[in-house]
C-alpha positions as CSV (number, residue, x, y, z in Angstrom):
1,X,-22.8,28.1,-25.7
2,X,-20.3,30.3,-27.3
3,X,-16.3,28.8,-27.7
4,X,-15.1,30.7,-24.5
5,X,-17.4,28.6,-21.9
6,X,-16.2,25.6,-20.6
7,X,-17.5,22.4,-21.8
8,X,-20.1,20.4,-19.0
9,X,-18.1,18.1,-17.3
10,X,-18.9,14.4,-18.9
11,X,-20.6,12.5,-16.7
12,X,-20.7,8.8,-16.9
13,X,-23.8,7.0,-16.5
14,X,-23.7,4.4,-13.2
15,X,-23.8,1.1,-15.3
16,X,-20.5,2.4,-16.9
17,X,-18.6,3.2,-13.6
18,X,-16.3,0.4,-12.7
19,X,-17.0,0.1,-9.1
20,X,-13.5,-3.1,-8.5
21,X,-10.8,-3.0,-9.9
22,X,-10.4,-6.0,-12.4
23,X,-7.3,-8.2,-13.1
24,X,-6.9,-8.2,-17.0
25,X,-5.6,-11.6,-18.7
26,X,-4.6,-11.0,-22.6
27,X,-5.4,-14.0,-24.7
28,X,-4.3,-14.8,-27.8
29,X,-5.0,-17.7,-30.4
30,X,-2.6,-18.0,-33.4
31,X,-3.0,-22.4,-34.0
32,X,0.3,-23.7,-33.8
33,X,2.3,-20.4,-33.5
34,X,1.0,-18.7,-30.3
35,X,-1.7,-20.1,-27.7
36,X,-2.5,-18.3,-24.8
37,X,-5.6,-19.3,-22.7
38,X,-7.7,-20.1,-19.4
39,X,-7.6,-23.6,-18.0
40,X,-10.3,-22.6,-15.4
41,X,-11.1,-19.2,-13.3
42,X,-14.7,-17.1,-13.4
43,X,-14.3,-14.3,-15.9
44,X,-16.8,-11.2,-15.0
45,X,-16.0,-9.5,-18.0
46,X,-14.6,-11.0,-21.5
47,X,-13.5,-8.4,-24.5
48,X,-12.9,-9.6,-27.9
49,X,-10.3,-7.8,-29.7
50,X,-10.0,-9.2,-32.8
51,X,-10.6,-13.1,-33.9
52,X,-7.5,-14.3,-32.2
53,X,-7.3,-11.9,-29.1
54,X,-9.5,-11.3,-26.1
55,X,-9.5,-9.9,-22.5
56,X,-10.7,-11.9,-20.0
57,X,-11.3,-9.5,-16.5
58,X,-11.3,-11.4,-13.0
59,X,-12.5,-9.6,-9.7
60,X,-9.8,-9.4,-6.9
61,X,-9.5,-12.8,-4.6
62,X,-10.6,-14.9,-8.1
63,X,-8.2,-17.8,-9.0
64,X,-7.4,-18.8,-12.3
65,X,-4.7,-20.9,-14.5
66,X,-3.1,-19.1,-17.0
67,X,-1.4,-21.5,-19.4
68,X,0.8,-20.2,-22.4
69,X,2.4,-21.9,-25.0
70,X,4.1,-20.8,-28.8
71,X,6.4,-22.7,-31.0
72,X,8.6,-21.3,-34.2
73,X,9.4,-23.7,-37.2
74,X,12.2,-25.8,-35.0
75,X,9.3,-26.5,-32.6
76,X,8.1,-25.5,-29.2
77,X,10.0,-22.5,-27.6
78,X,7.7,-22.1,-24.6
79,X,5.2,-24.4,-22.6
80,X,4.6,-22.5,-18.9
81,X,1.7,-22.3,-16.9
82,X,0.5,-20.0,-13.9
83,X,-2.3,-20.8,-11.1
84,X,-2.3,-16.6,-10.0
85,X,-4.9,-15.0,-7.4
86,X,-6.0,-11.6,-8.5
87,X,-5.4,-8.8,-5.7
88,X,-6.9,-5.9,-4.3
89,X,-6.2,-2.7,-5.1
90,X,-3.1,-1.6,-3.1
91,X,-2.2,-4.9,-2.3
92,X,1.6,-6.2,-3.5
93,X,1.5,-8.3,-6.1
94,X,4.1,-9.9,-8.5
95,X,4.2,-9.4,-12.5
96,X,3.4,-11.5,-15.2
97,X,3.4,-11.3,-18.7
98,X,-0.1,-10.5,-20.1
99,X,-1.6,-10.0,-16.7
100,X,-2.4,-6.4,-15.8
101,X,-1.4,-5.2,-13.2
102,X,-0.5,-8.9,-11.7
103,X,-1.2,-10.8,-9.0
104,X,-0.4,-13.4,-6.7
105,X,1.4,-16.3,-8.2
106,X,0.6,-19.6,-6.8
107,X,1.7,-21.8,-9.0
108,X,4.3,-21.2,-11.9
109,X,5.7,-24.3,-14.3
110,X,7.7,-24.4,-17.1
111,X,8.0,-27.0,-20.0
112,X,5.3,-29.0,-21.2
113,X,5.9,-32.4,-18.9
114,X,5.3,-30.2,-15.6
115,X,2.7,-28.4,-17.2
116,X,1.1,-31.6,-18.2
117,X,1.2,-32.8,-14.3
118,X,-0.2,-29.5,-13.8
119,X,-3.4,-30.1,-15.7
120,X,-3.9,-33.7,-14.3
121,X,-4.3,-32.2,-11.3
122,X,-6.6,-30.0,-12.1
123,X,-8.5,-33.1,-13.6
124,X,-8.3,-34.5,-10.3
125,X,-9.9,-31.7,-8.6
126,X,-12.6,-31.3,-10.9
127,X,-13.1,-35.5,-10.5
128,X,-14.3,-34.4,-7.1
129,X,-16.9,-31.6,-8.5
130,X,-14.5,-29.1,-7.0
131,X,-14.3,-26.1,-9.6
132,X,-10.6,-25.6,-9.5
133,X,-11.0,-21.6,-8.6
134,X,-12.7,-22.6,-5.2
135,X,-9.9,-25.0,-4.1
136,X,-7.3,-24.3,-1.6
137,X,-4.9,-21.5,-2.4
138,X,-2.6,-23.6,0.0
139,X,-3.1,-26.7,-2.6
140,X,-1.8,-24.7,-5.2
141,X,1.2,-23.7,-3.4
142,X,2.0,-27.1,-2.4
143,X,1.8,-28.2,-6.5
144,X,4.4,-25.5,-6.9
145,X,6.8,-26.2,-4.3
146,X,6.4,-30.3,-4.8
147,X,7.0,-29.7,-8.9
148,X,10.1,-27.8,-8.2
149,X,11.7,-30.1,-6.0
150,X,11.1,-33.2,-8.2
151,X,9.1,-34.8,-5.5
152,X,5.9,-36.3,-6.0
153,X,2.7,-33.8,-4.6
154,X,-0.2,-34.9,-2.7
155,X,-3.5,-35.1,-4.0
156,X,-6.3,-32.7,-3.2
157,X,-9.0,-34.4,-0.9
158,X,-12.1,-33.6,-0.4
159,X,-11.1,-33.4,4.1
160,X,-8.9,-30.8,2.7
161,X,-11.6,-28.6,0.7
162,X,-13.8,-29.1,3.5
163,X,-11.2,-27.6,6.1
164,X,-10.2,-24.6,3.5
165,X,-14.4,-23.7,3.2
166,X,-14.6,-23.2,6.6
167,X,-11.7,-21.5,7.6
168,X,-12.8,-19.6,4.6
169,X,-15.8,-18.9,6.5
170,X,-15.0,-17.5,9.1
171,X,-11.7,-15.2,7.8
172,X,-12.8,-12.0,6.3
C-alpha cells in the first residue's frame, strides 16, 4: 500500500459497538473533601479512572440515586441528592451536574437533613425487599413534592408496588 491510497476504513468488531445509548454518572471519592456516589441503581457498565474517580453507565428507563456531598475547612458546603430516570435517546431530559447527557429528575434535595429523610426512605423500601430502582417513579415524585412543601410524605407500600408492576405490565 503506497502513501497515496486511502487507509481501509476501521472497522469495529460487534462486541465493541454500543448498540443503547448509556446515561454516564461521574463519581468521585476524595474522604472528607469531595464524595460523590450511588445510593442504589443497576450499573451495566462501571469505568475506573483513577483510585478516586469512576464512571458508572445506566441503560435508558434505569433509576438510580445520585447523592453528592463536599465540605472545605469551615465545614460542609454541599449535601444534595437526586433520584433521576435515565432517558432514551431523543427524549427531553433535564441537566445535572456529573450526569451525561441527563435525565429525568425525580427527586432533587438539598442539605443534609432532607437528604437524610431521603435515605430513610430508601431504607424503608428496601425493608420491603423492594430494590429501590424497581419502585414507583410516581413514589419518587411524591418524596419530592412532600419534602419541598415541609409536609410529611407517605410511605411506600407494598399495594402501591403491586399496582405500579402491573400497570408496568401492560404499558410499553
Amino acid at each position: 500500500m503506497n502513501d497515496n491510497e486511502p487507509s481501509p476504513p476501521r472497522v469495529v468488531p460487534p462486541s465493541h459497538r454500543r448498540t443503547i445509548a448509556l446515561t454516564h454518572v461521574e463519581l468521585t471519592w476524595i474522604e472528607k473533601k469531595i464524595e460523590h456516589w450511588l445510593r442504589f441503581g443497576r450499573r451495566v457498565e462501571e469505568k475506573i479512572l483513577d483510585r478516586r474517580r469512576s464512571i458508572s453507565s445506566f441503560k435508558p428507563g434505569s433509576i438510580f440515586a445520585f447523592v453528592r456531598w463536599a465540605s472545605n475547612d469551615y465545614g460542609t458546603i454541599i449535601s444534595r441528592m437526586d433520584i433521576v430516570r435515565a432517558v432514551e435517546p431523543g427524549a427531553r431530559f433535564q441537566t445535572l451536574p456529573f450526569v451525561r447527557p441527563g435525565g429525568e429528575i425525580l427527586l432533587r434535595v438539598d442539605s443534609w437533613p432532607k437528604v437524610e429523610r431521603v435515605l430513610q426512605a430508601i431504607d424503608a423500601v428496601e425493608a420491603f425487599d423492594v430494590d429501590p430502582a424497581d419502585a414507583a417513579p410516581e413514589y419518587w415524585r411524591h418524596l419530592h413534592n412532600r419534602l419541598a412543601a415541609g409536609h410529611e410524605p407517605r410511605a411506600y407500600t407494598r399495594e402501591q408496588h403491586a399496582a405500579w408492576l402491573k400497570r408496568r405490565s401492560v404499558t410499553p
